[in-house]
C-alpha positions in Angstrom: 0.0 0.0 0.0 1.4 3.4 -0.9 1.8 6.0 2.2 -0.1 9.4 1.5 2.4 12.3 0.2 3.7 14.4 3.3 3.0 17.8 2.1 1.0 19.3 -1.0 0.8 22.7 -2.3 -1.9 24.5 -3.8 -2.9 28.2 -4.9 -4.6 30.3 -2.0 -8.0 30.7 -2.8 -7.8 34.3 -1.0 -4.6 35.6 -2.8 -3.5 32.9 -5.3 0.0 32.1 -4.1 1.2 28.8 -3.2 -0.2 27.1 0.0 1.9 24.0 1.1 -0.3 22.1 3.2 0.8 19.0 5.3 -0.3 15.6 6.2 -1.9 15.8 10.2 -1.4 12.9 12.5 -4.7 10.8 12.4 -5.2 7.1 13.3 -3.8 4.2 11.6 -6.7 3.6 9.3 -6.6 4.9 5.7 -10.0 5.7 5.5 -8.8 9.3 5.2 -5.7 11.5 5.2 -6.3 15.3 5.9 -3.6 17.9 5.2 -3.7 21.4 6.6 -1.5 24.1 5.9 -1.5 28.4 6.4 -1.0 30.9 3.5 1.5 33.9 3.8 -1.6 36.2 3.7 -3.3 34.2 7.0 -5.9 32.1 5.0 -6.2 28.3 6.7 -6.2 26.2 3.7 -7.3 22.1 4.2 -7.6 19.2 2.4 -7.8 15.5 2.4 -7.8 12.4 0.9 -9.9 9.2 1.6 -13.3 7.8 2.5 -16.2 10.8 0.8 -18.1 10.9 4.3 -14.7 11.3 6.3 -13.3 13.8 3.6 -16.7 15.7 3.9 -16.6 16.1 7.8 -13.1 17.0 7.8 -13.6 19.4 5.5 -17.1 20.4 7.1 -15.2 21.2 10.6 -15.5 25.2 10.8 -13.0 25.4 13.6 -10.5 22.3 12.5 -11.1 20.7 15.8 -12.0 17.7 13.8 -11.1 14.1 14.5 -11.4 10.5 13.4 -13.4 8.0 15.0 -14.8 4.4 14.3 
């Protein structure tokens, strides 16, 4: 099984520079690998990879307080 990249980058929604975000700890299970990084103009930028309901709450999470369960 391939491990998820470390970091990505993407452009800043806010002011379209580059955004490196990175990969946060989680549990062992793959069912989803969120990244979060912060742009040089403030903006919180997050993504992730995995299961579509786990991806959706993560990214659903106003305050990024979010976490994986079973």
């Amino acid at each position: 099984m391939l491990k998820p990249a470390r970091t990505l980058t993407f452009k800043c929604e806010k002011c379209a520079k580059s955004v490196k975000v990175f990969l946060q700890k989680v549990s062992a299970c793959s069912h989803i690998q969120p990244y979060q990084g912060l742009c040089a103009c403030g903006e919180l930028k997050r993504h992730a990879t995995g299961s579509k309901e786990a991806v959706a709450s993560y990214l659903a999470s106003a305050d990024g307080q979010w976490s994986h369960h079973h």
